[in-house]
C-alpha positions as CSV (number, residue, x, y, z in Angstrom):
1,X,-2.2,-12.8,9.1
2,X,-2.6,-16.6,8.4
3,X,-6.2,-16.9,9.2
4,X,-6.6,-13.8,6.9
5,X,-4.9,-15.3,3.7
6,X,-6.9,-18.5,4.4
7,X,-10.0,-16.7,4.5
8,X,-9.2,-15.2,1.5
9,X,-8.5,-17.8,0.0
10,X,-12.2,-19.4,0.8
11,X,-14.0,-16.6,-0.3
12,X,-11.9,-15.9,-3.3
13,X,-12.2,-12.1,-3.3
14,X,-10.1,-9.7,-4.7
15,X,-9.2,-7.3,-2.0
16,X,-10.3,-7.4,1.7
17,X,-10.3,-4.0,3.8
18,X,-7.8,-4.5,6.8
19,X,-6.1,-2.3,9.6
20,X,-2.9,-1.3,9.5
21,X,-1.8,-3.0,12.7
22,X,-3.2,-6.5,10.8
23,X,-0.5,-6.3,8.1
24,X,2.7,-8.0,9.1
25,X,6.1,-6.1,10.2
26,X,7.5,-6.3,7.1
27,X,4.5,-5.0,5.0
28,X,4.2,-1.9,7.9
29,X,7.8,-1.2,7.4
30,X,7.1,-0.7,3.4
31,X,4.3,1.6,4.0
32,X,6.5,3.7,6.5
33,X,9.1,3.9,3.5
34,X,6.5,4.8,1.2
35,X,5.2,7.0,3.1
36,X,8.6,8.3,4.1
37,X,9.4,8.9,0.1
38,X,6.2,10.7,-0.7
39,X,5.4,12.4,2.1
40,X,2.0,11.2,1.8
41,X,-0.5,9.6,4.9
42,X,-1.1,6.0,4.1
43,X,-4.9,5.6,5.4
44,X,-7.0,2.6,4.0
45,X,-5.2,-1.2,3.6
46,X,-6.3,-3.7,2.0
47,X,-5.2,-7.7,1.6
48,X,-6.3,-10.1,-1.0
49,X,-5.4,-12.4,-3.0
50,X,-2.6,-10.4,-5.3
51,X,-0.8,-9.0,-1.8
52,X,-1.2,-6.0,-0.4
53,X,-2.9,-2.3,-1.0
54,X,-2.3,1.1,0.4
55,X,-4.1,3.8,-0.2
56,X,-2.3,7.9,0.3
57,X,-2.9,11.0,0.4
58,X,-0.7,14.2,1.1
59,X,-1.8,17.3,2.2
60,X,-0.9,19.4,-1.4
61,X,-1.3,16.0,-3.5
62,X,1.3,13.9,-3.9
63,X,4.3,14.9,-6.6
64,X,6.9,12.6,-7.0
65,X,10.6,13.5,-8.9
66,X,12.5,10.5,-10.8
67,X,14.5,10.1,-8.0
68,X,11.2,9.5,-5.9
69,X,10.0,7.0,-8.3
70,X,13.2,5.0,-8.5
71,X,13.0,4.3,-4.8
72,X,9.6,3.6,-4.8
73,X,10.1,1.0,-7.9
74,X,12.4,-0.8,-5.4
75,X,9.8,-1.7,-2.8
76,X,6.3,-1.3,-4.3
77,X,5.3,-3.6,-7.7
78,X,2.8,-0.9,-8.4
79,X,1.8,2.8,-8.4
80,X,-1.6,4.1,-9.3
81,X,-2.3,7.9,-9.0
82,X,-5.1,9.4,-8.4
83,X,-6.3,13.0,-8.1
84,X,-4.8,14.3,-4.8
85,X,-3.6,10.5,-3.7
86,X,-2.0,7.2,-4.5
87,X,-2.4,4.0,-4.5
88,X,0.6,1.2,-4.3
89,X,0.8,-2.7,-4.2
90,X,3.4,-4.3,-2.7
């Protein structure tokens, strides 16, 4: 995970593509919560420079209830839906 935050840092992009397994234990354990919480398959990562990306998508979409969204707001610092999937930084 070092030499991939130092590469970004060098190349100053916004958002590499990684694999999951390349994300460190406690980012993997946030993205089984999340996934967990919303039912939803998390299946593209990224890393950059402003943390970490996760892209999901449930089989029906992905509906969340208040309740949903407060646990969420606990681990994530952002939500962005889309269509039939989600996207969340943390």
């Amino acid at each position: 995970m070092r030499k991939l935050i130092e590469s970004m840092r060098k190349t100053l992009s916004e958002a590499a593509p990684v694999k999951r397994e390349d994300l460190d234990k406690d980012q993997q354990k946030i993205i089984k919560e999340v996934e967990k919480i919303t039912g939803a398959k998390a299946y593209n990562f990224f890393f950059g420079i402003h943390g970490a990306v996760a892209d999901l998508a449930g089989k029906h979409g992905v509906r969340l209830d208040s309740k949903d969204l407060s646990r969420l707001s606990r681990i994530v610092r952002w939500i962005e839906p889309s269509g039939d999937s989600m996207s969340v930084g943390f």
